[in-house]
C-alpha positions in Angstrom: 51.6 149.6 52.4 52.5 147.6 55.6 54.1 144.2 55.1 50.8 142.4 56.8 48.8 144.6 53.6 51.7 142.9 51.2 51.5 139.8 52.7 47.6 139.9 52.0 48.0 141.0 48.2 50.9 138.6 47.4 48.7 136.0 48.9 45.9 137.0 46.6 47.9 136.8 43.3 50.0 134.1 44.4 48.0 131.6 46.9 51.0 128.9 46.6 53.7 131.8 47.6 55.5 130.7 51.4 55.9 133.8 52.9 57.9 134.2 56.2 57.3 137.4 58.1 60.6 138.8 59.8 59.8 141.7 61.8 60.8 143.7 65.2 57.1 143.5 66.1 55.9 140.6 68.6 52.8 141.8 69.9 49.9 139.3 69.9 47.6 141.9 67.2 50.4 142.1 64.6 51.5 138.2 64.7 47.9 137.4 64.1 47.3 139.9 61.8 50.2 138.2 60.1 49.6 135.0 60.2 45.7 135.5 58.7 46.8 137.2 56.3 48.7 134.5 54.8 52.2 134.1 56.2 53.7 130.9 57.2 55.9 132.1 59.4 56.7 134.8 62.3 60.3 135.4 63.4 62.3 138.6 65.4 64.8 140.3 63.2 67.2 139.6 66.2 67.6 136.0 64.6 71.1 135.2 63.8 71.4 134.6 59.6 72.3 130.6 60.3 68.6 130.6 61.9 66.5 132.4 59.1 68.5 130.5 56.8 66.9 127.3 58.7 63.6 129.0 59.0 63.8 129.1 55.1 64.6 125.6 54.8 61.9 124.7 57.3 59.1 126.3 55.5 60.2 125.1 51.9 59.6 121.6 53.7 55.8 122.6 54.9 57.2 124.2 58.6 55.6 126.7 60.0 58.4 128.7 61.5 58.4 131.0 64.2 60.4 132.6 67.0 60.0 130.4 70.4 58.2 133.2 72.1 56.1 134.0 68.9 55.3 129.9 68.9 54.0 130.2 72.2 51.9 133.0 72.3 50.2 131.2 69.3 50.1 127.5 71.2 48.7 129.6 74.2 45.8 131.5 72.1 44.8 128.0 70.8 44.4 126.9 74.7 42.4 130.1 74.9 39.9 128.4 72.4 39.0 125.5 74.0 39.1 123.2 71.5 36.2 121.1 70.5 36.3 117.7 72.0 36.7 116.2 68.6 39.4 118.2 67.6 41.3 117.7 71.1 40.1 113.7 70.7 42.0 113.8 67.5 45.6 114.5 69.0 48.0 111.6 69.5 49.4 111.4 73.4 53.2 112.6 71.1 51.2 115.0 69.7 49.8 116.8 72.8 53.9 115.9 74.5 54.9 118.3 71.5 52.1 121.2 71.7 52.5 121.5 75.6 56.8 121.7 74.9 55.9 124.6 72.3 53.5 126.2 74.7 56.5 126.3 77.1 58.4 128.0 74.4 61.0 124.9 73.8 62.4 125.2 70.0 62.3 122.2 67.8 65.9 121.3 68.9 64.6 121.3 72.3 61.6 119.3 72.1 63.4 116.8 70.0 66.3 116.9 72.8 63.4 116.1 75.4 61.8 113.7 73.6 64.3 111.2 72.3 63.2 112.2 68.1 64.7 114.4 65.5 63.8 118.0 64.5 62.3 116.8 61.6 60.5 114.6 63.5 59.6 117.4 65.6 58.4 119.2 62.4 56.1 116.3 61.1 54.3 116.5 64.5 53.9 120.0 63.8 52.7 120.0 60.8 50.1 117.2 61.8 49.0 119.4 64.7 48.2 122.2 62.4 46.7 119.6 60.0 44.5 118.7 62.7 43.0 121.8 64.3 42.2 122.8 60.5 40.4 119.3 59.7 37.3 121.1 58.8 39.3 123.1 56.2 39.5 121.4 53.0 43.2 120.1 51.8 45.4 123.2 50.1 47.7 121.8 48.1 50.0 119.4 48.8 47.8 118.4 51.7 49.0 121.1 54.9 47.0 123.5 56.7 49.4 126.8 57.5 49.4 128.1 60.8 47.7 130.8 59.2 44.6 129.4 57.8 44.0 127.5 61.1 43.9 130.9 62.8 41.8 132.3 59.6 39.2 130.6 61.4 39.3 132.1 65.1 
C-alpha cells in the first residue's frame, strides 16, 4: 500500500485524524494526490526535525503545512483555476498580500517579516483563505476547510 492509499483509508475510518504527508516526492501528481486524499499537509523529508516538529504544531492549531516550494505549486494551481468572481470578491486586500507572498514561495516567517504581523497571524490568513475557496463546502468540524478538501473539488 502506498502512503497516499493509507492516507485514503485512515481518512475513511478516522475523518477527524490530521495527517501530515512527509515524503521525497514533490511532483505536482503526488502532492495532489496527497492532499485529496486527505492529508493536511505536504513537506520534503529534507526538513530539519526543529521544522517538522513546527509543522506538527502548526497543524494541531488548524495549519495547513507545507514545504515553500510544495505551497507554491499549490497557490499556483489555484491561479490556474481562475477563480469565480465571487470567490476572488470574497478575499480581503491582506488576504490576496498573503496568497501572492505564498505563490512566490515566501514561508510564514517571511510573509509575516514582509508584512509587519506574526506567523500566527500569517496562519489565520491562511486558514481563512482555505476557508474561503471551500465556501461552498459545508463546515467540517471545528469550522476549517483543509487544503485538501478545497482541492477535492478541482
Amino acid at each position: 500500500m502506498s502512503g497516499i492509499d493509507c492516507v485514503a483509508k485512515l481518512k475513511r475510518m478516522l475523518p477527524s485524524l490530521q495527517i501530515i504527508m512527509v515524503t521525497i516526492f514533490e511532483d505536482s501528481e503526488r502532492i495532489f494526490r496527497a492532499l485529496k486524499a486527505g492529508a493536511s499537509g505536504y513537506l520534503v523529508k529534507s526538513r530539519p526535525p526543529e521544522q517538522l516538529l513546527e509543522a506538527i504544531r502548526d497543524v494541531h492549531s488548524g495549519g495547513s503545512p507545507m514545504s515553500s516550494h510544495i505551497a507554491r505549486k499549490v497557490v499556483q494551481h489555484f491561479h490556474l483555476l481562475d477563480p469565480s468572481p465571487k470567490e476572488a470578491e470574497n478575499l480581503s486586500p491582506r488576504e490576496e498580500q498573503v496568497l501572492d507572498l505564498l505563490a512566490c514561495g515566501f514561508i510564514y516567517k517571511e510573509i509575516g517579516d514582509k508584512l509587519n504581523i506574526s506567523v500566527e497571524t500569517v496562519r489565520t490568513y491562511v486558514k481563512n483563505i482555505c476557508n474561503k475557496m471551500a465556501c461552498k463546502e459545508p463546515a467540517r468540524s471545528g469550522g476549517e476547510a483543509s487544503v485538501g478538501s478545497i482541492l477535492s473539488r478541482v
